[in-house]
C-alpha beads as a LAMMPS data file, in Angstrom:
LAMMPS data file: protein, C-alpha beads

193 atoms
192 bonds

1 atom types
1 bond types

-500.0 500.0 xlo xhi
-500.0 500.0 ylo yhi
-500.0 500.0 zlo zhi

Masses

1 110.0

Atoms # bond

1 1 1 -343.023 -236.002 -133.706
2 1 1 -343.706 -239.694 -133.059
3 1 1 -340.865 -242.145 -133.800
4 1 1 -342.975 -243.678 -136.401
5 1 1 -343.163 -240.166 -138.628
6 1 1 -339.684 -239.991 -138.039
7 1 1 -339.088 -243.256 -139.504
8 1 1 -341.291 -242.050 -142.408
9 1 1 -339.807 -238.687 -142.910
10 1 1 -336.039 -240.093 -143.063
11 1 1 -334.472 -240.640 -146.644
12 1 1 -333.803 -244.535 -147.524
13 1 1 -330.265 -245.335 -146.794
14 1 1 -327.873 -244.557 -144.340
15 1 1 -327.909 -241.636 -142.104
16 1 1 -325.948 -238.534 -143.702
17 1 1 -322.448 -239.116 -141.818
18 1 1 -321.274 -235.799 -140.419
19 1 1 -318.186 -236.797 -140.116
20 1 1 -317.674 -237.652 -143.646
21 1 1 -319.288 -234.155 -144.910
22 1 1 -316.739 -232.521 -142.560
23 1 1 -313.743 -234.537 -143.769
24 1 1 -315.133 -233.811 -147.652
25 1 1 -315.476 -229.996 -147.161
26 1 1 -311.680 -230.296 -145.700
27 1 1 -310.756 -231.885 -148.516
28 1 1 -312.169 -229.619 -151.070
29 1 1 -310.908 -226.515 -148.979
30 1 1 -306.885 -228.320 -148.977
31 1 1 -307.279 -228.801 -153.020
32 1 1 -308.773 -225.142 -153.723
33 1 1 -305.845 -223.999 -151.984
34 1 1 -303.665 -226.118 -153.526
35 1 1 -304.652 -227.113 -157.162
36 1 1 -307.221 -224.040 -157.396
37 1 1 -310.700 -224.389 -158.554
38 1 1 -310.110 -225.590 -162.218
39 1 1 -307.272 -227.823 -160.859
40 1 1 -309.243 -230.224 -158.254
41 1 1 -311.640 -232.935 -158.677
42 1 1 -314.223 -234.761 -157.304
43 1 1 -311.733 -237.483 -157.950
44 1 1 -308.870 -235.958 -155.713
45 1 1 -311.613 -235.037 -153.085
46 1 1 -312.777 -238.171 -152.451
47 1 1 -309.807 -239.959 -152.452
48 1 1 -308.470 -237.152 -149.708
49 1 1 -311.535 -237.609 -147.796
50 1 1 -311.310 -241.348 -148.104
51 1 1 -314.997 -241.244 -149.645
52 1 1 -316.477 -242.428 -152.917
53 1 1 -317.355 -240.209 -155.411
54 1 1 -320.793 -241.107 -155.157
55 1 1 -321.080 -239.971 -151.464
56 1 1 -319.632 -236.360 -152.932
57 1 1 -322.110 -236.129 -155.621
58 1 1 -325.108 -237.309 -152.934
59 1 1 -324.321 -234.388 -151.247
60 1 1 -323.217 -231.628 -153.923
61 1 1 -324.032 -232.396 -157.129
62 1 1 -321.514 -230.353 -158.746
63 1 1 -317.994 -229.256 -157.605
64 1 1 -319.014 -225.233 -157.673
65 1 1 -321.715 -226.464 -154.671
66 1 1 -319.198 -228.247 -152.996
67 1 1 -316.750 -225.812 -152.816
68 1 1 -319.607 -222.967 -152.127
69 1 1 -320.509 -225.052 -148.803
70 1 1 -317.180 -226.002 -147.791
71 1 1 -316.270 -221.971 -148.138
72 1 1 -319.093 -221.205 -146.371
73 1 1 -318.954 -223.637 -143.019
74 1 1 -315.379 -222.984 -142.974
75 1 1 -314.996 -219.082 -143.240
76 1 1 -318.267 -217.620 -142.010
77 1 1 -318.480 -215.981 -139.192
78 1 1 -320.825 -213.728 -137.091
79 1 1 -319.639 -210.188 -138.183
80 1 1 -319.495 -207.727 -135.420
81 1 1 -320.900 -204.344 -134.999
82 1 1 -319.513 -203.099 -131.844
83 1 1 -320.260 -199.913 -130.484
84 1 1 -317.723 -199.589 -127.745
85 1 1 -318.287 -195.450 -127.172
86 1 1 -315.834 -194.250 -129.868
87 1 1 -314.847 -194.751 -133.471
88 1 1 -311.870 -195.981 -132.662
89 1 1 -312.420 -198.239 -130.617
90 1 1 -315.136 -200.156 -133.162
91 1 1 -312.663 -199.467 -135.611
92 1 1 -309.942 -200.977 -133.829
93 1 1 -312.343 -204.363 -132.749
94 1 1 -313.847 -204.693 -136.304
95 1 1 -310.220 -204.496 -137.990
96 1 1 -309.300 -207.117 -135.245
97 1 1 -311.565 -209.614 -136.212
98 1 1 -310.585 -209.254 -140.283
99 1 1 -307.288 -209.672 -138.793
100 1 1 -308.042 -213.158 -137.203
101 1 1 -310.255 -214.067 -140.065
102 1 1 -307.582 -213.410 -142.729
103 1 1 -305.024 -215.124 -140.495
104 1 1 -306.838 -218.104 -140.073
105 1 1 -308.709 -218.382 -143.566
106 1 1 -306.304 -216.457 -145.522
107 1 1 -305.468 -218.845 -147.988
108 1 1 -308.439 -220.541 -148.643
109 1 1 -310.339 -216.728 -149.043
110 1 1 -307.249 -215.634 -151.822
111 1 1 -308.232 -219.383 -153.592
112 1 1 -311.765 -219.069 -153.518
113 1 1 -311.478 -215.372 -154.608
114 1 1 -309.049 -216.299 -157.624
115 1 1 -312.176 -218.568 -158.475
116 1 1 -315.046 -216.065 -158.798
117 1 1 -313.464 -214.901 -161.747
118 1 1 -314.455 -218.092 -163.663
119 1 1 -318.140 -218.394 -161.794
120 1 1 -321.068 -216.317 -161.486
121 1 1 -322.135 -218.160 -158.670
122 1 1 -319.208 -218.117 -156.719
123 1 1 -318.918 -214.485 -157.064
124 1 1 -322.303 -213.926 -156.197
125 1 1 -321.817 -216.121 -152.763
126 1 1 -318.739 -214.353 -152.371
127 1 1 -320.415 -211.086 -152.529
128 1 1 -323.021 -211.809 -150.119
129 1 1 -321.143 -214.027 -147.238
130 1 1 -318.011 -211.924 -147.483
131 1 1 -318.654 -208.755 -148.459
132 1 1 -322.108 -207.048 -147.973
133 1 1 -322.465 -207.807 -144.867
134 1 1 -318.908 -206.565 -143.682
135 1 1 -319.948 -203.797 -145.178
136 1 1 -323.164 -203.110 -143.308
137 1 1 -321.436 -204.035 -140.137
138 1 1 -318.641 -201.083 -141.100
139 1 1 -321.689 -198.113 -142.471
140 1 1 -322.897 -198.522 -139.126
141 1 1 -319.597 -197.999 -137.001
142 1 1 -318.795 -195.042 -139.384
143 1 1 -323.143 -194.104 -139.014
144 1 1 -322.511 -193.529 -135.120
145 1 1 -319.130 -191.699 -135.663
146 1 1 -320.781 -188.857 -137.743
147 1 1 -324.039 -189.233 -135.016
148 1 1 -321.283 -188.491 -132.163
149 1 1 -319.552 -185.605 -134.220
150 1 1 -316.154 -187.830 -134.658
151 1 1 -316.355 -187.960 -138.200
152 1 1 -318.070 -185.075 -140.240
153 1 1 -321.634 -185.329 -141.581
154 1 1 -320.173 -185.162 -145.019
155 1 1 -318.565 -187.830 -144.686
156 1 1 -317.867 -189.937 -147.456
157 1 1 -318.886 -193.316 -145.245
158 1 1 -318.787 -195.566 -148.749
159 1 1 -314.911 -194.823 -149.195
160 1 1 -314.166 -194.805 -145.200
161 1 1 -316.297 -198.169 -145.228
162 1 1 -313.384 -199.744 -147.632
163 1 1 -310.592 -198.339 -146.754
164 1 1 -309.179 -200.601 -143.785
165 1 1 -310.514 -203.996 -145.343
166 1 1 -308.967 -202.793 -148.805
167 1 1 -305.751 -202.523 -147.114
168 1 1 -305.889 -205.401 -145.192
169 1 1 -306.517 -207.542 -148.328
170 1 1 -304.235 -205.954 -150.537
171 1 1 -301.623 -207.082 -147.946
172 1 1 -303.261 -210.448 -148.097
173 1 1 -303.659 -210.994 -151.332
174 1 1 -301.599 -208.754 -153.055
175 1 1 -298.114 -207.519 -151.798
176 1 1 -297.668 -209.951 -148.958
177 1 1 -297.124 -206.955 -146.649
178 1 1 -297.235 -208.643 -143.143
179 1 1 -300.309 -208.262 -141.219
180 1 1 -298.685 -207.149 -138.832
181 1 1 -300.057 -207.277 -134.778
182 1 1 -300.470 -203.399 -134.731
183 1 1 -302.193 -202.997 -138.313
184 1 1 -306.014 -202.979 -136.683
185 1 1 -304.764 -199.625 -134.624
186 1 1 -302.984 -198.124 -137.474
187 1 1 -305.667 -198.419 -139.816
188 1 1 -308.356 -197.268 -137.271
189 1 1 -306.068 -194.525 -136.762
190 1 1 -305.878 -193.269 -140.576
191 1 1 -309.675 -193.285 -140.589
192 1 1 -310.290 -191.526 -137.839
193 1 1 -307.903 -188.596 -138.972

Bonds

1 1 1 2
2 1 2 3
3 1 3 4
4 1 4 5
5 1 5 6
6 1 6 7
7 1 7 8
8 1 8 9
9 1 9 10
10 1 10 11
11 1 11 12
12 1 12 13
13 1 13 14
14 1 14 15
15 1 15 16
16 1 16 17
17 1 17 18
18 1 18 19
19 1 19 20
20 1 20 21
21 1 21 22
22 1 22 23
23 1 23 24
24 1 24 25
25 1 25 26
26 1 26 27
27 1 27 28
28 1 28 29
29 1 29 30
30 1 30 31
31 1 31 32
32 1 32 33
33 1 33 34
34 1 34 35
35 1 35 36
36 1 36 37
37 1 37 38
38 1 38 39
39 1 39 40
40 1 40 41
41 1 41 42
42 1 42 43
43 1 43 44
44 1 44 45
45 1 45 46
46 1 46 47
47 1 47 48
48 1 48 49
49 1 49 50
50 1 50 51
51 1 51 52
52 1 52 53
53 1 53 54
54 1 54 55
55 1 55 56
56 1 56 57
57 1 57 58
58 1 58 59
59 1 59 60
60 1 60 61
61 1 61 62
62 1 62 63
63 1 63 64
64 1 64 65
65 1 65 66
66 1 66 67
67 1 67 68
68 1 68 69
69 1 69 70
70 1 70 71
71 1 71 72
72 1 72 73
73 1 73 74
74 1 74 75
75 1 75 76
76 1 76 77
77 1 77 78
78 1 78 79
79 1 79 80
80 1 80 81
81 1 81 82
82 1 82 83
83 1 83 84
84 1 84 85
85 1 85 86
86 1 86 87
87 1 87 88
88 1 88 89
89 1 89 90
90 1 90 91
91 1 91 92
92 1 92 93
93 1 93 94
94 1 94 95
95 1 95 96
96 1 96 97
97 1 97 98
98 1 98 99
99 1 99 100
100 1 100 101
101 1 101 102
102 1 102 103
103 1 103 104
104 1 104 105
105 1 105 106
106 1 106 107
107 1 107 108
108 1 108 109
109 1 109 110
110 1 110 111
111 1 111 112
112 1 112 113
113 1 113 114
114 1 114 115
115 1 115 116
116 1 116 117
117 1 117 118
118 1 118 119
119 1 119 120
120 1 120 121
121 1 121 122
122 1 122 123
123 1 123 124
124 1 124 125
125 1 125 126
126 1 126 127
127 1 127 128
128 1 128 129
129 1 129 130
130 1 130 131
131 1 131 132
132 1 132 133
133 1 133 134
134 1 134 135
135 1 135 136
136 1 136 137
137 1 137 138
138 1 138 139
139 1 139 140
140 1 140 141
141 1 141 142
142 1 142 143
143 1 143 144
144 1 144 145
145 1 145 146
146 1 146 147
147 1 147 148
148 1 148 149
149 1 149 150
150 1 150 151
151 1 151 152
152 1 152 153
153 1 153 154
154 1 154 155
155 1 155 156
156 1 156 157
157 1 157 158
158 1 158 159
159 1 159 160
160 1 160 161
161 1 161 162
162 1 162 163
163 1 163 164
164 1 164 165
165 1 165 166
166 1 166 167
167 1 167 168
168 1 168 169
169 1 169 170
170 1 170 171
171 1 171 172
172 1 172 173
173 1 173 174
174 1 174 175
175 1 175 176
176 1 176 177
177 1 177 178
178 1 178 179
179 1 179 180
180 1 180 181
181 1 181 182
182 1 182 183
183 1 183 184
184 1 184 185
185 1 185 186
186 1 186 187
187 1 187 188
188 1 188 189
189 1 189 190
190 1 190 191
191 1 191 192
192 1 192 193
């Protein structure tokens, strides 16, 4: 590309600032957790931020695409399949890596999942960035246990599949259980049983 369609191609204004969408999305992610969805504004965002308004609502036009995006950056991740020679052992690295994820993100997953319930479009992103595909990532752990005769062919891999994130998250979000150092091992342990 030649500098002049560069020039050309580039929206009139300034530059997107990255910094600023970084310190925006931190913003929104500090509020969900603290106000909830219905409680924060664009208002309390950009003052946070130290933005105008108008710099939010050049980026996301509503507050549902903000906090989609901010979600998003923030608690996305690669998922893992690994296939370390037993069941256990993927068990035990796949329950690992919810472990650090819920750790970490905890707080801002429990807010953003206490806001589905109002929006069809934050459930649906929830579904897809948080669910399905730590679900696909767990079928085919549990797929190669049955193929190496540690779990039986009758298996019923749906249940198995949401058993040790289930747990983890109840803990999370619902009896405040510690998630504790040693849970990834225990809980690879029930499955394998």
């Amino acid at each position: 590309m030649s500098p002049d369609t560069a020039v050309a191609e580039r929206r009139p204004g300034r530059p997107r600032s990255e910094e600023a969408d970084r310190a925006i999305e931190a913003s929104a992610l500090d509020l969900l957790v603290a106000d909830g969805f219905d409680g924060m504004t664009i208002e309390g965002v950009a003052a946070r931020a130290g933005v105008g308004k108008a710099t939010i609502y050049r980026r996301w036009p509503t507050k549902g695409q903000l906090v989609l995006d901010a979600v998003v950056h923030r608690c996305a991740e690669h998922i893992i399949s690994p296939d370390t020679g037993s069941l256990h052992g993927d068990l035990v690295e796949l329950f690992e890596a919810l472990l650090v994820k819920f750790r970490r993100d905890g707080s801002i997953l429990r807010a953003f999942a206490a806001a589905t319930a109002k929006s069809a479009d934050l459930a649906d992103t929830f579904q897809r960035t948080f669910l399905d595909e730590r679900r696909s990532a767990m079928r085919d752990v549990l797929a190669r246990g049955v193929a190496r005769g540690e779990l039986p062919a009758d298996a019923d891999l749906e249940l198995l599949g949401d058993l040790g994130s289930a747990l983890m998250w109840h803990r999370l979000a619902i009896s405040g259980a510690p998630l504790s150092d040693d849970l990834p091992q225990r809980l690879a342990d029930v499955v394998c049983r």
